[in-house]
N, C-alpha and C positions, 0 to 999 in steps of 0.2 A: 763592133758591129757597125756596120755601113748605114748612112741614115733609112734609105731605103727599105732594107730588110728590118730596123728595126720600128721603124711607123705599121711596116705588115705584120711583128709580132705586137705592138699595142690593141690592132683590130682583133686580131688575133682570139686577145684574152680580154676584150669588152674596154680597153683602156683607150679607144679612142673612135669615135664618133664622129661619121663625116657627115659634112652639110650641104648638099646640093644647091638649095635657093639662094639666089645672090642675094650676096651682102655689102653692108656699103663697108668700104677704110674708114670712111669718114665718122667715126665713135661708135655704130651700129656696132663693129667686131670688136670693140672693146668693151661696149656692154654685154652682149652675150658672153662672152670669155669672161668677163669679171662675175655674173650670175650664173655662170657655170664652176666656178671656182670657188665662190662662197657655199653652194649645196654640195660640194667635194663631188663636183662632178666630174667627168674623163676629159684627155684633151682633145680638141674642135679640131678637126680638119676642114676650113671652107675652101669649098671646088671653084667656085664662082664668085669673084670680087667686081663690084662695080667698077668699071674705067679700063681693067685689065684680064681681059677676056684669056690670055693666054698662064695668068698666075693662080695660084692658090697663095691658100694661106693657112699657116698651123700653129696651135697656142697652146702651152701649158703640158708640152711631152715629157718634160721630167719634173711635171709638181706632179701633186701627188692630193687625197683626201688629206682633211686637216685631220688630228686626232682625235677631235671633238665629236667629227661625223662616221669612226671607223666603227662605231656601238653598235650601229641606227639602221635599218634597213634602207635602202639598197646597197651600199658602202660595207656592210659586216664581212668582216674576211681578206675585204682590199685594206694597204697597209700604202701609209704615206711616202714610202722609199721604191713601191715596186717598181715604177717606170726607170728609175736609175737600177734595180738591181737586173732589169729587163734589158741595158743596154751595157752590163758591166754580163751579160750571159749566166745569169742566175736564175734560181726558184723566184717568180713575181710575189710569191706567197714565203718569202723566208722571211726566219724571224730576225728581228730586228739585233740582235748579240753577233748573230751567224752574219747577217748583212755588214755588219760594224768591221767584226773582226777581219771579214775578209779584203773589204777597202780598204783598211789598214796595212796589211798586210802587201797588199798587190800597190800599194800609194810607194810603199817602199823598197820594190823590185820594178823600176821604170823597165821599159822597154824600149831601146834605140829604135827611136822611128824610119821608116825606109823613105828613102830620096825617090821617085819615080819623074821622068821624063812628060809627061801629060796625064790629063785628066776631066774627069766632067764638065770642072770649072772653067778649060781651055776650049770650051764645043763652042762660047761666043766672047769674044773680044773685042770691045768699043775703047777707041784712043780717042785723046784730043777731044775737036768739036762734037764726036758723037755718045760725048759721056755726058750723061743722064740719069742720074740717081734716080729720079721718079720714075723710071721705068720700071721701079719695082714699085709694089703696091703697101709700101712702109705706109702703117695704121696714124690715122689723129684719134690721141686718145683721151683730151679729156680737155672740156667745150674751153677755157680758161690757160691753153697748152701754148707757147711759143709757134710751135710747129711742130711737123709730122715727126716721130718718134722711133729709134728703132735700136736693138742693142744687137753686141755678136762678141764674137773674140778679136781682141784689139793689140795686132803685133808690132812691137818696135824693140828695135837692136839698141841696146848701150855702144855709143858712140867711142868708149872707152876703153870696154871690155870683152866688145862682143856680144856679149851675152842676148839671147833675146827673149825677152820678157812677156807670158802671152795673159791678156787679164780680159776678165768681162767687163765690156762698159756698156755705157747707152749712149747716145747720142742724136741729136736733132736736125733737121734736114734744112736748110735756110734757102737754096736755091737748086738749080737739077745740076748745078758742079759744086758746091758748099754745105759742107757740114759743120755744123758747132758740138765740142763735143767741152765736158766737164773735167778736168784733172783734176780729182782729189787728193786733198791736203794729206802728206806724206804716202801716198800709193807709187809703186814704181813706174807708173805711168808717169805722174809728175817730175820724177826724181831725175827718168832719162831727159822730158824734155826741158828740163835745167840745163842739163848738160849742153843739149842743141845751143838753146837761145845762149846759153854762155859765150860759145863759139858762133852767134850772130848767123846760125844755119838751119835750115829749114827739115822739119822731124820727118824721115819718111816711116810711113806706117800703113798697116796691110788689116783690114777688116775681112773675116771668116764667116761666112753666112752656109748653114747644110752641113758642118763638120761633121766626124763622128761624137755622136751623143757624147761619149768620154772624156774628148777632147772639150766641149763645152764644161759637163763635169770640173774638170781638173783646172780650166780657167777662173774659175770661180771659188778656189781654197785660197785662203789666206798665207802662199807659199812664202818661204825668204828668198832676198834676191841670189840668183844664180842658180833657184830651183830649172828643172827639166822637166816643163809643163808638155810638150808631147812625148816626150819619156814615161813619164807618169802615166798619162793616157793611156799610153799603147801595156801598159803594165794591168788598169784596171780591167784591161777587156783580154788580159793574155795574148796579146794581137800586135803588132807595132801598128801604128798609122800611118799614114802615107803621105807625103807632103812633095809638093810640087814650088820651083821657084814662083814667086809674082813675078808679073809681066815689065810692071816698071817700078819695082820699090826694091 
């Protein structure tokens, strides 16, 4: 499911909540979002960000209530997996065996993603001097933070094998062309850029922001290396996904 269609089925079925009044990046969206998240609340559409008249902003589309709050009224009935079984094309209301079995099952029938020629992502294109990270409205989340904060799916090819590796990271924003990002101890993040620095060469790699839900999904399992993380994907939603070359990676 396309991110699109599936933010319109969250509204759809009460799981997601839009907020007209502007709000600031600057910690305002990360306390709302965190006090929305602690009352297992739905996730936050904000329409309106301070600085960035032309963004939005979206938080918490595939959490879900904690278990704690599914007893309790308002929450009774919502189930902490719906938003992922809502972008995997399921009952929002299935139970949690039926939900299991079937991610399992479809984790283990990838589907070959399709190659396409352009894309959404291709509608704007800044090279060189007109690249500006801050033109997107990545949140400060917490008063004691380095800098501004953001995660997505983080792609790089093994220099050796091919392979290309797709993982969820985070990562921090240091200037409007530098980002600092974390390689964790044994993650194949790290592993491929060994390989780089080995060979004294510089890692190219592709940051995903808007994929299809599944595709975030399936970045985020604990695969082995030479898994088929859009494979997968395209298997959890019966769908292949669609992927387009980067411009210069």
């Amino acid at each position: 499911m396309k991110f699109r269609p599936f933010l319109e089925k969250l509204a759809e079925i009460n799981e997601l909540k839009t907020i007209d009044k502007e709000v600031d990046w600057n910690l305002e969206v990360a306390a709302i979002s965190t006090k929305s998240f602690e009352l297992g609340g739905p996730a936050l559409h904000f329409k309106k960000i301070k600085d960035y008249p032309e963004c939005s902003m979206i938080t918490g589309f595939l959490a879900g209530p904690q278990l704690s709050h599914v007893s309790h009224p308002p929450f009774r009935g919502r189930k902490p997996w719906s938003r992922i079984a809502v972008a995997m094309g399921l009952d929002p209301a299935v139970l949690y065996t039926e939900f299991l079995d079937t991610y399992i099952t479809r984790m283990n029938q990838p589907i070959k993603p399709l190659e396409v020629k352009t894309g959404p992502c291709k509608e704007v294109v800044l090279k060189g001097k007109d690249v500006n990270i801050l033109k997107f409205p990545i949140p400060f989340l917490h008063k004691n933070d380095g800098g501004r904060y953001g995660s997505g799916i983080v792609i790089v090819k093994d220099p050796e094998t091919g392979w290309q590796h797709w993982g969820w990271y985070r990562w921090m924003v240091k200037d409007k062309n530098t980002l600092v990002g974390n390689f964790p101890e044994n993650s194949p993040l790290r592993k491929i850029y060994e390989k780089y620095e080995a060979q004294n060469k510089p890692m190219p790699f592709c940051i995903v922001l808007g994929a299809e839900p599944v595709a975030m999904v399936a970045s985020m399992m604990p695969l082995p290396e030479g898994a088929d993380v859009p494979g997968i994907a395209g298997g959890l939603q019966l769908d292949p996904i669609e992927l387009v070359p980067a411009e210069t990676s």
